[in-house]
N, C-alpha and C positions, 0 to 999 in steps of 0.2 A: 696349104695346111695351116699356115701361119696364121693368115685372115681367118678364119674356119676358127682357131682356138681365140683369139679376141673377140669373136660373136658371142662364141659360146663362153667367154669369161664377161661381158658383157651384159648376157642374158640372165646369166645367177645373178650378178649385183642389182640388172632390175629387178628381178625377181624379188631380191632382200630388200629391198625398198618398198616396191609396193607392199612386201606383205608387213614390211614395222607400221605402214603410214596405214594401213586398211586396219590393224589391229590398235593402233591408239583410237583411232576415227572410232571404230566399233566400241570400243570399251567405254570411250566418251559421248557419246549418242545415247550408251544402253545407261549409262550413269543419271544421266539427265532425264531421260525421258521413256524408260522403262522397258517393258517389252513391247511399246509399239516403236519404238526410235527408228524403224526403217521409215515410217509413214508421217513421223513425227519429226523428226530431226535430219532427214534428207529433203532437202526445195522438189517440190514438185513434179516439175518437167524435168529433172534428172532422175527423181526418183521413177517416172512414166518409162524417162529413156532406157535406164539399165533394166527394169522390168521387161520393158522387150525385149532388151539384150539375150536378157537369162530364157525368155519365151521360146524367143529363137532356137537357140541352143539346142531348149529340153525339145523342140519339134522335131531335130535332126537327131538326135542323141539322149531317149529318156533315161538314160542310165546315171542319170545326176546323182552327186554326191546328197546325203540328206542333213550332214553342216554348211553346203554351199548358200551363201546368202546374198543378198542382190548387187551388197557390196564388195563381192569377190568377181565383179563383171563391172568393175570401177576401173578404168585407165587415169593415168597422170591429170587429162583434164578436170576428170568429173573427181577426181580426187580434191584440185582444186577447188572448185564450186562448192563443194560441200563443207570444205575450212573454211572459204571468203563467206560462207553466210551464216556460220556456227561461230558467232564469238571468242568463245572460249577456246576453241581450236587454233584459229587465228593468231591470238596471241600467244600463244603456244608453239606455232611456227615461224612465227616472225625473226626469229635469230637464224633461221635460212638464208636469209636475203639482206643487206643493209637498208633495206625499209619496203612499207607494205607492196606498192609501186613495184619492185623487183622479183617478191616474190611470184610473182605469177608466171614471169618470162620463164625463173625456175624451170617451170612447172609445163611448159611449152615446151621448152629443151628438154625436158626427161622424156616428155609423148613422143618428139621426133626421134630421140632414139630409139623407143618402143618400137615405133613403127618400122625403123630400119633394121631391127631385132627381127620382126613376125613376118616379117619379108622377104628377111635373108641377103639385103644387103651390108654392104659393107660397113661394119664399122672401124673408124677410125681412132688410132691413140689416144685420140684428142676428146671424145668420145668416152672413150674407156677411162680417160683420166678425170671427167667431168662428175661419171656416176662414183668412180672411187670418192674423190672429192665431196659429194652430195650424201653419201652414204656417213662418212665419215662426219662430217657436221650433223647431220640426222643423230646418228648415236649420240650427240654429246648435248646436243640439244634435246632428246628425249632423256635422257638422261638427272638434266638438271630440275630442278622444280620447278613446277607449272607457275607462271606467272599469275598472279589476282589479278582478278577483272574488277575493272572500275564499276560500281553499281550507280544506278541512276539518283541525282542527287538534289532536291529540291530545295531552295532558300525559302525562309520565311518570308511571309509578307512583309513589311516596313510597319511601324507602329501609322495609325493614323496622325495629322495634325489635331492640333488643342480646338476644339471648337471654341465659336467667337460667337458671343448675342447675336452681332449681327448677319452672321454667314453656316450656313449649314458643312455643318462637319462634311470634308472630302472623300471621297469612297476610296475603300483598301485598295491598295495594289498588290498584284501578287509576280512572284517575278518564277522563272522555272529553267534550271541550267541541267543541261545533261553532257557529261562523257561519254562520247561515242567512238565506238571503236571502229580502229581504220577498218576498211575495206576495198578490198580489192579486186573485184568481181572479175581469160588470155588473152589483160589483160596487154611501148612508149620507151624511151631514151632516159635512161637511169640521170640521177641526180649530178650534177657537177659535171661533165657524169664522171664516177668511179671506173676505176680499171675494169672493174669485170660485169661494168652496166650496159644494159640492153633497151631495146623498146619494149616498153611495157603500160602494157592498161590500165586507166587513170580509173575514180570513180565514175561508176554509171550515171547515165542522164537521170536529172529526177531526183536522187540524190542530192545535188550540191547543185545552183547555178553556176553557166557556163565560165565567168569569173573567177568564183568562187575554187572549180576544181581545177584553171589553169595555176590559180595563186598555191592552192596545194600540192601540185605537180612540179613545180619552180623550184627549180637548183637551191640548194639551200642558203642563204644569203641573196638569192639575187629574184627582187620583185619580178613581177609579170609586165613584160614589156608591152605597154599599150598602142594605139592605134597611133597616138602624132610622135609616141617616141622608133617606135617602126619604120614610119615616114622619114623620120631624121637621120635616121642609122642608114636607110638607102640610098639618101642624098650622100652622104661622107665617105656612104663605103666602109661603114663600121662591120664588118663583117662576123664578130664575135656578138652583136647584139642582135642580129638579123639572125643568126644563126641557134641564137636563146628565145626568142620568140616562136622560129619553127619548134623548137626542142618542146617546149611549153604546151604548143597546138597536138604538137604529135603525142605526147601525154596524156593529153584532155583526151584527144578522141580513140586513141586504142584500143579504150575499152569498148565506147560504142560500135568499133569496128568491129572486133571479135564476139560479141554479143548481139549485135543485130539492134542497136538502140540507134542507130545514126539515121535517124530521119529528120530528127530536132537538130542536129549539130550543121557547123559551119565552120569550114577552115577559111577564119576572117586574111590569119596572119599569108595564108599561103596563096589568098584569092591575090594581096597586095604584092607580094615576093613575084611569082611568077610573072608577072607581068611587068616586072619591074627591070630595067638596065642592069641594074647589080645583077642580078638572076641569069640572063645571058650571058654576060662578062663572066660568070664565076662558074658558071655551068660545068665546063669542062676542067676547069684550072683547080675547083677545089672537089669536084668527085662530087657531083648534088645528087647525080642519078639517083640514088636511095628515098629521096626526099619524092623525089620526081614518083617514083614504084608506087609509094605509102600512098599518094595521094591518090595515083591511080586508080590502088585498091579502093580507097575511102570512096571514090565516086561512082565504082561501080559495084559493090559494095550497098550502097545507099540505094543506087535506082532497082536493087533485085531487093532491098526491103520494100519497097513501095511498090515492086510489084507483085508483093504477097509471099518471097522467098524465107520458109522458115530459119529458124537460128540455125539449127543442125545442117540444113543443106548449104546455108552464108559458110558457117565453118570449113563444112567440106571444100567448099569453096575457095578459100582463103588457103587452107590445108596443101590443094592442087596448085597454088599458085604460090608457095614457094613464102608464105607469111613469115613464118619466124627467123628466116634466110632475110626478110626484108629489114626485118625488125634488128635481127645482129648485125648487119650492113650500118644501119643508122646508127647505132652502137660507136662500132665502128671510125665514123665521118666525124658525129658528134666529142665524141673524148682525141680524137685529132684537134681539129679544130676549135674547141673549147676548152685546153685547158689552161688554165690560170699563169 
């Protein structure tokens, strides 16, 4: 009876969750973009997904509500997706998570419990302390006022140079700087990482070069460890810096994992690690298995994108195998072994 009443105190607070986050989502969609914001203001292929969702449904069951909207057949994920590519939303949730990076694993953790809710299995204190906790920063943070959004900001040309008798005036230059906001597209190993970070998904490929999104992924103070300083760190047996560069790699590519983008990507830092003496030696001594899992996924992962495997059935995929269990694992290893 006991387990039975934490499902069911469990089940209200997702409940109250999703329906604050479905109804800011709603009211900020329909603000923006009118009365078509479902077509408008939901990405595509989720907006295709939950429309079949709700298809489904009304085939089993025409008896549909006539306020139910396709955003009321939105779970935790697609909750996500629909903030990581609404700016304004985005920012708006970002005091969830100690930065953009985190909040997605959020957003993983609320779905795995969904799913052990609609199941009927057990949940755990820990669990139930999590959504209290999520709930609780949700109110305070919808609460306070919505953050301005940077608008796009263009600098003036430069004045031309003074033309000379003997040289033709220089042609203008024009220069164009924009604020972009983060994105985080389930979604890698939190920053530093913090007590309560997770793996979590880096920007998408295409996005940023693959440099580019490790150096934005990188603990805060601490560059992207490159190819010969990698090299160095296994020679010595520097273990906190070999340890920073997987952290980095697993960053970059989370996202491409849980998105189905990983066909361009390459785990440079993990191809050199694994094969490396450090790697054996530490295998067991310092708990790598997790590292080991990630990558596993990543490559199998990668070869069912190439072979035609959609996103939704990758996820399922990733889902059945225990992802976001691999993700806290690394969590986990990484704030052990990495802190200051």
């Amino acid at each position: 009876m006991a387990k039975l009443e934490t499902n069911l105190d469990a089940c209200q607070l997702s409940s109250e969750i999703l329906l604050r986050l479905r109804k800011v989502i709603r009211e900020t969609l329909r603000a923006t973009y009118g009365k078509e914001w479902e077509k408008a203001g939901i990405p595509g292929e989720i907006h295709e997904f939950l429309t079949q969702r709700q298809a489904r449904e009304a085939s089993i069951n025409w008896n549909l509500s006539d306020t139910v909207d396709i955003l009321d057949f939105a779970g935790y994920i697609n909750i996500y997706e629909i903030i990581a590519a609404t700016p304004n939303l985005h920012q708006r949730f970002l005091p969830l998570a100690p930065d953009a990076n985190l909040l997605r694993i959020r957003f993983l953790e609320l779905d795995t419990i969904l799913s052990r809710i609609a199941y009927a299995r057990t949940i755990s204190e820990s669990d139930l302390g999590f959504l209290a906790s999520f709930e609780d920063r949700l109110k305070r943070t919808l609460a306070a006022p919505a953050p301005a959004i940077e608008e796009e900001v263009v600098t003036p040309p430069p004045a031309p140079p003074a033309k000379s008798p003997r040289q033709p005036a220089a042609p203008k230059a024009a220069t164009q700087a924009r604020a972009t906001s983060p994105t985080a597209p389930p979604q890698a190993p939190s920053p530093s990482p913090p007590a309560d970070a997770a793996a979590t998904p880096a920007p998408a490929p295409g996005e940023a070069e693959p440099e580019a999104a490790r150096a934005e992924a990188a603990p805060t103070g601490t560059p992207p460890v490159g190819p010969q300083e990698l090299d160095g760190a296994l020679k010595r047996e520097d273990n906190r810096m070999v340890l920073t560069a997987l952290y980095q790699e697993v960053t970059a590519l989370a996202d491409g994992l849980w998105n189905g983008s990983v066909t361009s990507l390459q785990p440079k830092a993990w191809e050199r690690v694994r094969e490396s003496q450090w790697y054996h030696d530490r295998f067991a001594k310092l708990n790598l298995k997790p590292i080991s899992d990630f990558f596993q996924l990543f490559d199998t992962a990668r070869e069912k994108t190439l072979a035609g495997t959609s996103r939704n059935e990758l996820q399922e995929f990733l889902k059945e195998h225990n992802f976001v269990q691999v993700l806290l694992a690394l969590k986990d290893l990484f704030r052990t072994h990495m802190k200051a």
